[in-house]
C-alpha positions in Angstrom: 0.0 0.0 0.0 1.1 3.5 -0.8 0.1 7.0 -0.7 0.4 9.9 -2.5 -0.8 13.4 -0.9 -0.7 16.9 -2.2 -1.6 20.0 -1.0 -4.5 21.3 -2.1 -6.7 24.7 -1.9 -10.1 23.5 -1.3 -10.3 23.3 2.3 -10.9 19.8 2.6 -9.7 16.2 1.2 -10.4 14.1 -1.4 -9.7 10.5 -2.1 -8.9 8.3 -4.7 -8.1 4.5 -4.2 -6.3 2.4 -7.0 -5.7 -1.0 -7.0 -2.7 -1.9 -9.2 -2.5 -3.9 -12.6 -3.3 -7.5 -11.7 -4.5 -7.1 -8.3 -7.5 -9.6 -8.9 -10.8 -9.9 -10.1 -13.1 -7.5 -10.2 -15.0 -8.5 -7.0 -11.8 -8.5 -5.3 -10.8 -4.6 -6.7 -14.4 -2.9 -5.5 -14.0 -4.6 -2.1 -10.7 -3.6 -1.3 -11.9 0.1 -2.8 -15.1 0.0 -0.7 -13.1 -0.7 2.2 -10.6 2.1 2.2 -13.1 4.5 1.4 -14.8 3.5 4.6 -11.5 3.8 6.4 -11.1 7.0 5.1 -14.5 8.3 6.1 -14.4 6.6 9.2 -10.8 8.4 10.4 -9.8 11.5 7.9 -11.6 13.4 9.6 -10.6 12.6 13.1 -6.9 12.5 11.7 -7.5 16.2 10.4 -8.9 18.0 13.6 -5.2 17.9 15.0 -3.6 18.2 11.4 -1.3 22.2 12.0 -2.4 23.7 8.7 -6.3 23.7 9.4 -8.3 25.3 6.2 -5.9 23.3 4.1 -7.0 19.9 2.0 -5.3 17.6 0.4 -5.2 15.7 -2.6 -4.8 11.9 -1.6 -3.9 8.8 -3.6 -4.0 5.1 -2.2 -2.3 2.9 -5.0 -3.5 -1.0 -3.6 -1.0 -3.4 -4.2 -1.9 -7.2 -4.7 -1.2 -9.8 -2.2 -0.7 -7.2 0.6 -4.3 -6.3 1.5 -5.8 -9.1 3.1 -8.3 -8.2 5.9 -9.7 -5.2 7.0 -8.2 -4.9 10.4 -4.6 -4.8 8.5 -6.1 -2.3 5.8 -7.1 0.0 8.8 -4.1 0.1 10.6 -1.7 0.6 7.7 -3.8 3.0 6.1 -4.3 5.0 9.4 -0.7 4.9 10.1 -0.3 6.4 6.1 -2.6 8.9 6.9 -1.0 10.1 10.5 2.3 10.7 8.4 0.7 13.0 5.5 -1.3 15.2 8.6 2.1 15.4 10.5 4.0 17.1 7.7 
């Protein structure tokens, strides 16, 4: 799993989640999608309350690699730990 964040001047985030060439079937790809998104609903904006550059947004992208995303449990905590680092910055 990676991200990708930029700044942005909208005053809040946005999200995209891509899961990489051959990362499954279909089913698989809109699961792992539908769960980040929820993950991302669930703690961006907790994350952002303590974020130091309030009224900014950012631009994020979740590239999904195969084999590494099993559960949700180990979705969450990776991508919460990816999203404490881009709101420390």
């Amino acid at each position: 799993m990676r991200l990708i964040a930029s700044s942005n001047d909208l005053g809040y985030d946005r999200i995209i989640v891509i899961p990489a060439k051959h990362f499954g079937r279909a089913v698989d790809r809109n699961l792992a999608r539908r769960r980040a998104k929820e993950i991302f609903r669930l703690y961006g904006g907790r994350v952002q309350e303590g974020c130091p550059a309030e009224g900014r947004g950012h631009d994020l992208v979740l590239v999904l690699y195969p084999g590494k995303v099993s559960d949700f449990p180990m979705l969450e905590s990776g991508f919460t730990k990816l999203l404490d680092r881009v709101y420390r910055r």
